[in-house]
N, C-alpha and C positions, 0 to 999 in steps of 0.2 A: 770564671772571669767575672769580671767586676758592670754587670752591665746601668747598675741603677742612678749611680755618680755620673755616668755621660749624659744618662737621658736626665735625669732632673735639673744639670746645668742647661742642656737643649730647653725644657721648658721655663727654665728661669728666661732666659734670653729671648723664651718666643712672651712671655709675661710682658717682660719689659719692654718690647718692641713697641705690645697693643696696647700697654698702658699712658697713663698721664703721659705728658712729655716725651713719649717715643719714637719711630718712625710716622709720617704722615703718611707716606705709602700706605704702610703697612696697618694702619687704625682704618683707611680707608677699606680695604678689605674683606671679600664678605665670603662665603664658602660658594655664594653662585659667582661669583666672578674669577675665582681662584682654580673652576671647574676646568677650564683652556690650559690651564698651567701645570694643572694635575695629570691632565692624560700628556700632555708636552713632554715634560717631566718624567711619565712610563715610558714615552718611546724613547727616550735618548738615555735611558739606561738599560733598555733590550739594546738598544745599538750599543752602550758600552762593552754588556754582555757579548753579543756576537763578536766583538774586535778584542776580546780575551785579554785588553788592557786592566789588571788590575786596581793601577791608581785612578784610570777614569773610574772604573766599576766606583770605588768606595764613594766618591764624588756626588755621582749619580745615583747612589741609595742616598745620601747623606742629602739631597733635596727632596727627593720623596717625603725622605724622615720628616724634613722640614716643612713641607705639606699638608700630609696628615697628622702632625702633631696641632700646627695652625688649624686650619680648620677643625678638629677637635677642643681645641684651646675657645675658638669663636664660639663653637655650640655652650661652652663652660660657661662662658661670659652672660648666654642667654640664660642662663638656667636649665638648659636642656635636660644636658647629659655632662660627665666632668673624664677628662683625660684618663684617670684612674680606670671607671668605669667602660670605656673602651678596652682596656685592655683588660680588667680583668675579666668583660664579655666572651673577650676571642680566646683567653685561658681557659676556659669554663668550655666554650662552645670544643675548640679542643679535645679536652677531655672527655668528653659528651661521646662526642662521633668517632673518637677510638680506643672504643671497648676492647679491643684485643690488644693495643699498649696498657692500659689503666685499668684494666677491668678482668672481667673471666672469659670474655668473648672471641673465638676464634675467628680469624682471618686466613687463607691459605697462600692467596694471591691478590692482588690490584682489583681486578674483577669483582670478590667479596667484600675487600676493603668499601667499593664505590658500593655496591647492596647494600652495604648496613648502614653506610651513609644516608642513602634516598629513605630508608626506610626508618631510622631516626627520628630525620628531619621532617616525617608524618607522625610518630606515634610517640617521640618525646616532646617533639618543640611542636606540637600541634600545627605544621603550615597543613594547606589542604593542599591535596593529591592535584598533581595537574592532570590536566583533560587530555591532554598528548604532553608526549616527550620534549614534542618541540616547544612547549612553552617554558623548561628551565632554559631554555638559553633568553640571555638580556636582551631585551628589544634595545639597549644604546649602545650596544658593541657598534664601532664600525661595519659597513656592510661586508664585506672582507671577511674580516673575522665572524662575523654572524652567519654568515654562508657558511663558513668552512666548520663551523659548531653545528649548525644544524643538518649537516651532512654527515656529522660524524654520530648526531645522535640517533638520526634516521638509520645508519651503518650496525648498531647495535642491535637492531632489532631486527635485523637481516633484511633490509631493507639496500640494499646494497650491488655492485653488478661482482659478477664470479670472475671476470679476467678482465685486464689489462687492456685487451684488441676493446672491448664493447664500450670501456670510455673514450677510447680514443676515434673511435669509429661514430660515435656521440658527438665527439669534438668537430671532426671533419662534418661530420650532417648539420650542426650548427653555424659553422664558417659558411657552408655553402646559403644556408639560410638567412645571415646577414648579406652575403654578397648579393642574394635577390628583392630585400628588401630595400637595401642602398640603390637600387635601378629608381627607386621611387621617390624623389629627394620630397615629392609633399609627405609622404606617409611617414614623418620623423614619428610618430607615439611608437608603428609598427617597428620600423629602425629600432627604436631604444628597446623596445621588447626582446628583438632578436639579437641586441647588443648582449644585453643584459643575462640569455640565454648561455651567449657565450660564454660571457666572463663565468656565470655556476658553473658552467662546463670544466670551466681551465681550474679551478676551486676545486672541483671532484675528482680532477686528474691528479693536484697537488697530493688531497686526503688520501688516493689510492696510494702514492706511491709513498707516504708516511714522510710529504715535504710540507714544513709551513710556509699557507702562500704569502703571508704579511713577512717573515723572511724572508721569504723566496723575494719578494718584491722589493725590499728594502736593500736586498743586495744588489739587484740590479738596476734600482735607482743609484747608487754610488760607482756602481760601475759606466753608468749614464755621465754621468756630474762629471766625471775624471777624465772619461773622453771629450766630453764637449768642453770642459776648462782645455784641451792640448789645443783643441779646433782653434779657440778664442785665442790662444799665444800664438799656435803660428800664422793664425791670418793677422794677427798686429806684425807678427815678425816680418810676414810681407808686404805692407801695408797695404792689404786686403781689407775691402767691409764686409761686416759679418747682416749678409743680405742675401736674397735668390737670386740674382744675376750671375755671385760667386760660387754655389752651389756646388759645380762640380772642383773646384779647390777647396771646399770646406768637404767635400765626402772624400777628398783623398785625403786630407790632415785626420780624417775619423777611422779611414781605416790603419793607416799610419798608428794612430791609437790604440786601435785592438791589437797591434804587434808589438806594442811594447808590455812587461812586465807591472801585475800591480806594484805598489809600492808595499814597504814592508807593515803586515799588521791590516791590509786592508783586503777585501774578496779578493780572488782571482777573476 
């Protein structure tokens, strides 16, 4: 397939936008401002992904594209680094770290594949060795996902519980530990401590059971969204306000909700 003709008209157009007489948007533009737009831009094409629409999927790489080609294109304009050079970096890097496609070097499984990986990226590309494991995970991932990474790297090195009961049993000792902390409304630091407990907690339940919790959560934020839009219809349709006084006609329009069907294409 022909991939060099789409992308070089993509960079003509990202040229022309930043040049003389282009977009004023878009000449304003800097790679730190464009930072909110770029991770935006990641989650609503995992969420295209999870809803298995193919024309959204294409849509939603196809602003990514437009992304990292711009900010690439910015750094060009500084002198930095030049489009090209990006990609022929990650060609290169590529071929580097899979010796067993391009090379002599065996692979057997995923496992080895990630070995010769770590071990690489210390003895070809000189990074220095970290001090713990847990320091390859990114300190900017969301907390969420940086929990759920640094639980699974902790998990590698058997650092991990042997069944199912002992997380869960973890879960409950920590519910109960926020429930005693909340007796104390001054002690909010202690509160958010044993909050915060929690939520590792609910994170290490996820990683045991091989659920991701930024899915897992994203689904049921949309499964939230869709019951509380029905609440909102039919308390217009009764002309109800949407208030706590009406509470108990808003918790019956929500269970109402949970008994009907998703819509097609969307969670259960």
């Amino acid at each position: 397939m022909e991939y060099g003709n789409a992308f070089t008209r993509l960079c003509g157009i990202v040229e022309r936008l930043r040049g003389e007489g282009g977009c004023p948007w878009d000449r304003e533009q800097s790679p730190q401002s464009l930072r909110g737009d770029l991770a935006e831009e990641t989650y609503e094409c995992i969420e295209a992904i999870t809803g298995g629409d193919p024309v959204h999927i294409r849509e939603e790489l196809g602003d990514l594209f437009l992304l990292v080609t711009m900010i690439s294109y910015m750094h060009q304009q500084e002198g930095l680094f030049t489009i090209s050079g990006v990609l022929e970096g990650i060609s290169e890097k590529l071929i580097r770290r899979h010796p067993h496609v391009f090379g002599g070097a065996k692979a057997e499984n995923s496992a080895a594949v990630l070995e010769n990986w770590a071990r690489i990226k210390v003895e070809q590309e000189g990074r220095k060795p970290r001090d713990s494991v847990l320091d390859e995970v990114s300190r900017s991932l969301p907390p969420l996902e940086r929990a759920f990474k640094l639980q699974k790297k902790a998990a590698k090195k058997g650092f991990d519980w042997s069944r199912a009961g002992g997380v869960l049993d973890k879960l409950r000792e920590e519910v109960e530990e926020v429930a005693a902390a909340a007796e104390d409304a001054k002690e909010k630091d202690a509160l958010e401590e044993e909050l915060g407990d929690l939520l590792f907690s609910v994170v290490n339940l996820c990683r045991f059971f091989a659920v991701d919790p930024a899915l897992a959560l994203g689904r049921t934020n949309g499964k939230f969204i869709r019951r509380f839009k029905h609440v909102e219809t039919r308390m217009k349709e009764k002309a109800l306000e949407m208030k706590a006084e009406n509470l108990e006609a808003m918790d019956r329009f929500w269970n109402e909700a949970k008994r009907l069907p998703p819509p097609a294409g969307a969670d259960p």
